[in-house]
C-alpha positions in Angstrom: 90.1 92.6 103.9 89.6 94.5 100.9 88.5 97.8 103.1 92.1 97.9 104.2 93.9 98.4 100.9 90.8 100.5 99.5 91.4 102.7 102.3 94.6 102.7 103.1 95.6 106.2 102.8 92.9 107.3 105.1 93.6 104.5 107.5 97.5 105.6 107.5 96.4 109.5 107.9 94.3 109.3 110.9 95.8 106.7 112.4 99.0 108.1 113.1 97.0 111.2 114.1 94.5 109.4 116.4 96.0 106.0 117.2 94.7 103.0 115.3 91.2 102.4 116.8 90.2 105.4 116.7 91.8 106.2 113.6 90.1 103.3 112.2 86.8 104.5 114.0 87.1 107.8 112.4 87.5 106.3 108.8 84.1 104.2 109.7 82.6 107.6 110.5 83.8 108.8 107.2 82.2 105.6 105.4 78.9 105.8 107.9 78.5 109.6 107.1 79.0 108.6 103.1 76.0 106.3 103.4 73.9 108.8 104.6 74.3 111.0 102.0 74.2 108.7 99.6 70.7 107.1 101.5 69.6 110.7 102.0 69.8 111.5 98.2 67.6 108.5 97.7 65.4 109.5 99.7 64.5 112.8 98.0 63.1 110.3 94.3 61.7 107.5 96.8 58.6 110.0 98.3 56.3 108.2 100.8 52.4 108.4 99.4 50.9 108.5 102.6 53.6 111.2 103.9 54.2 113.6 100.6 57.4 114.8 101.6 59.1 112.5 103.5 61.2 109.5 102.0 59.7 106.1 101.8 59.6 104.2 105.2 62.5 101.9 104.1 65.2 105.3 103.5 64.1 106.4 106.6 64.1 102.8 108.7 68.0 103.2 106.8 69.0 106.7 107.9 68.0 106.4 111.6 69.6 103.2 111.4 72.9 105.2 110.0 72.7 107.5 112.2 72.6 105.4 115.7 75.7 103.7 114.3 77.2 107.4 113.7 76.3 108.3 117.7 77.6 105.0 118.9 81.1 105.1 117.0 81.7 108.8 118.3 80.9 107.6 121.6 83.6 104.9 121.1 85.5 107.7 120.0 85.4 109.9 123.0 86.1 106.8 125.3 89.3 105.9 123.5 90.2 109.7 123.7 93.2 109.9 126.4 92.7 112.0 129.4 94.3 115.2 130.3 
């Protein structure tokens, strides 16, 4: 579990703030949202042929991958999130 000690500070930061799931949910967000820009910087050397323009079909199969994931951890989020 060598995501624990990597992230450790972050995990201790938002989890006291938000509770541990969705502490640990928000440091997955953090990680999710890192890929994409990492994937998204990628994409802007890896031009498609057919679509000048646009990234290769693999970066963008990748960042609308990414970016379900990011929609269906902040839902998570919002459920966890106590009620008034």
């Amino acid at each position: 579990m060598a995501v624990f000690n990597e992230k450790q500070e972050e995990l201790e930061h938002f989890e006291l703030r938000m509770g541990v799931p969705r502490g640990r949910l928000a440091v997955t967000m953090d990680l999710v949202t890192d890929a994409m820009a990492l994937v998204g910087q990628h994409g802007v050397y890896c031009q498609s042929q057919r679509w000048p323009g646009k990234p290769v079909m693999d970066v963008q199969i990748i960042m609308k991958n990414l970016s379900d994931a990011k929609e269906l951890i902040q839902s998570v989020m919002e459920e966890l999130r106590p009620k008034a």
